[in-house]
Every structure is written in C-alpha cells, then in structure tokens.
N, C-alpha and C positions, 0 to 999 in steps of 0.2 A: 504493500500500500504506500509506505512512502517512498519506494522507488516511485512509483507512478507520480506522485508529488514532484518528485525531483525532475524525473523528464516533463510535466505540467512548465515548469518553470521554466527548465530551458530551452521550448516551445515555445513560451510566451516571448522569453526574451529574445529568441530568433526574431518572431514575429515584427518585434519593436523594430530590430534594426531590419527588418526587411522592408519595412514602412519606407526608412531613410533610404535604404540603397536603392529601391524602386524606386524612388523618387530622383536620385541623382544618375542611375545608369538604366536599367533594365527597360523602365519605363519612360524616360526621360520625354518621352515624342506622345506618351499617349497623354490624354487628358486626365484632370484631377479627377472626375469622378468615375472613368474607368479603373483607374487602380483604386479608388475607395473599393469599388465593385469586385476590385479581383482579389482583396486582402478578407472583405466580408466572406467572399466566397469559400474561401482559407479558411475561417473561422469558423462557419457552417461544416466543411468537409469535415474539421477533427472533430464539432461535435457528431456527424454522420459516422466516422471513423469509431465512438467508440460505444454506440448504437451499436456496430457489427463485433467489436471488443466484448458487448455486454453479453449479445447474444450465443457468440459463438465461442469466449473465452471463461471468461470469469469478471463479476461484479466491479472487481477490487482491481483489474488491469484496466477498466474500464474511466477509471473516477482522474486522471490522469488527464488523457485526452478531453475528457467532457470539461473539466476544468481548466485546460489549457482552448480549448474549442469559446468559452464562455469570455475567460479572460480575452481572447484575443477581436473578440467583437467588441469589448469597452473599451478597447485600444484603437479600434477601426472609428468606431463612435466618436471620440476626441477626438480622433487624427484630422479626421476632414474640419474639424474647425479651429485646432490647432495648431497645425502643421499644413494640412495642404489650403486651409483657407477657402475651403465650398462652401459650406453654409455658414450661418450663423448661430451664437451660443443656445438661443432659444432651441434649435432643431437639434444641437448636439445633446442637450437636458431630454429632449422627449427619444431621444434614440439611445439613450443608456438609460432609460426608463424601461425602454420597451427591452433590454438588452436583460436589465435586471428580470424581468419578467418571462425572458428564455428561460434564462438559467431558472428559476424559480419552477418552470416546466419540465427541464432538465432532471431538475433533483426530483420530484414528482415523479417523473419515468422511472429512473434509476432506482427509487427511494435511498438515495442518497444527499442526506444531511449536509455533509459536506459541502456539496455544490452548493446545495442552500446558503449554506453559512457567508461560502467565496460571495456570490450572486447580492447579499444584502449587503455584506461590507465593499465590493463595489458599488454598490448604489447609494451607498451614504458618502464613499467620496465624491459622487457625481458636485455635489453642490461646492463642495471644496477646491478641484481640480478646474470648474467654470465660472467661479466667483468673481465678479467685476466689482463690489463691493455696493452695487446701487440696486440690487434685487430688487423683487417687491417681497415681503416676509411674506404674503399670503399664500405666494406659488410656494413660495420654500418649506412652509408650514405642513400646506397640500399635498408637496411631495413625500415629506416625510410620515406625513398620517398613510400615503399608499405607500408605502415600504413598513410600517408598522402592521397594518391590516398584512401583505404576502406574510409576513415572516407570523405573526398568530392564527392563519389560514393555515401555515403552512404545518406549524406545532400541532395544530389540533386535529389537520390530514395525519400527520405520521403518528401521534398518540405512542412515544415512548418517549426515554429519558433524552434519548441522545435530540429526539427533536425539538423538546420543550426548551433545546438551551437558544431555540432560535428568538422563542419568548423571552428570555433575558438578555438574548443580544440587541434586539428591540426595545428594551426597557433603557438598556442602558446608553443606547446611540441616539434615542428620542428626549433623551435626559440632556445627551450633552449639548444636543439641539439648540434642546431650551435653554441651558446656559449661554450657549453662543446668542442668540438672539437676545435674550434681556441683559447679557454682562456689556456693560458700556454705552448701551440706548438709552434714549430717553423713553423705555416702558415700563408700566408697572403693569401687575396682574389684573387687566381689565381689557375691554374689548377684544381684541382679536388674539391676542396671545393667550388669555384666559379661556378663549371658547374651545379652542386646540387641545388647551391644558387639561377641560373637562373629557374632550373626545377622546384623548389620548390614554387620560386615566380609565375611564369607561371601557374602552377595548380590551387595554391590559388587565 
C-alpha cells in the first residue's frame, strides 16, 4: 500500500513537470487548451488505469494510480489559470470543485477512504492556492459548507471507523475556515458568518 503511495507521488510529480516541458518543447506549436486537454486526458487515463488495477489486481495496487489519477486533474485545474493563463480564477475554483467531486466518486467506487481523504484536503486548498485576497466570503463560505456536506455524505456512505475520520477532517478544516475568515476582519458573529456557523454546526 504505501509502495502505491510512493509511485502516486512520483506520478504526480512527473505530471507537474510535464505541465512545464509540454509547454516549453513537446507542445510548444499546439494551443493552451489542447495541452490542458491532453494533460486532463493523462489524468483520466490513471484514474481508468487503476479501475482495471482494481478489477483485475488487487484493491490496494489500485489506491496509487487512482490517487495519483485524482491529484493530477487539480494540477490540470490550476494549470490553465496559473501557468498556461486560459481561463480565469473563477473557472479554475468550479473545476477543482468538480475535481474534488471525482475523487469523492472515486473513493465511492473503490470504497476507499483514502482517496476521500487526498480529494477533501485538495479541495480545501483550492481556496488557498486561488486567493486574490478580494473574495466575496459568501462563495468561500458556500464552498466550504459543499466540501463539509461530501466529506459527512461521504462518512455516513462508508459507516466505519476509518471513514468517520473524514467527519473530523471536516470538523477541523471548517474550523480553521472560520478562523481565517473572522481573524483580522472587521466581523463579529452575526449575519453571514453566523448563519454558516449554525449550518455548519447542524450538519456536523
């Protein structure tokens, strides 16, 4: 299992720098959003790759690829608004939304937690890695109440110990949310931060 981690890793890290080399040789002549398309494509195929890992190997050779498959679409996601400069930050937030939301289907397939785990702690950097500093807290809020709601879906699908820690990983990455957002604002616990604070408590 953690061989599979370890090749996960240095897949994803391939992936990175194949970002940059397609950009500078490979692909140099083709457009930005063909190579966005051929790196997605990339990303798709390991998680395909380990779909046929799962079926025709074993579970646990499997969590590897799917996690390096997963990782390399929220690298695909930034890329184009970070590096190759297609879209803009808005479209890069709803494409590692929808990214978190593979992987979250991923671990569902697999029933493995794991992915889950990877899938929610990339999506709670999503806001950190696109921060311009001039958000609106509503959407930030928004996002974070839907990655609270996958990750208590996701605990009370798998209904064992290992999944419930997904419920604490949610407890505690919505917590520090809420410290980023009220440490240093002018907010106190009223209107919009507070109605979050009741939904948020209420789900958990």
């Amino acid at each position: 299992k953690w061989a599979g981690w370890v090749g996960a890793l240095v897949l994803l890290i391939g992936a990175a720098l194949a970002v940059r080399y397609s950009y500078e040789m490979w692909l140099s002549k083709a457009s930005a959003e063909v190579r966005l398309a051929l790196m997605a494509a990339g990303g798709l195929a390991l998680i395909g790759a380990g779909e046929w890992v799962y079926r025709r190997v074993h579970v646990r050779s499997a969590v590897g690829l799917f996690g390096a498959g997963v990782a390399t679409l929220f690298l695909v996601a930034y890329a184009g608004y970070g590096y190759l400069d297609v879209y803009s930050r808005q479209v890069a937030f709803i494409l590692m939304a929808i990214v978190t939301l593979i992987g979250a289907g991923v671990a569902m397939r697999g029933r493995l937690a794991s992915i889950a785990v990877l899938s929610l702690i990339g999506g709670h950097f999503v806001p950190v890695v696109l921060s311009s500093g001039k958000g609106r807290i509503g959407v930030l809020l928004g996002y974070v109440l839907m990655l609270q709601l996958v990750a208590v879906l996701l605990a009370a699908w798998g209904a064992s110990k290992r999944w419930w820690t997904l419920r604490w990983l949610a407890l505690v990455m919505t917590a520090l949310w809420m410290a980023i957002v009220l440490q240093g604002r002018d907010y106190s616990l009223d209107g919009l931060p507070l109605a979050f604070t009741l939904i948020y408590a209420a789900i958990f």
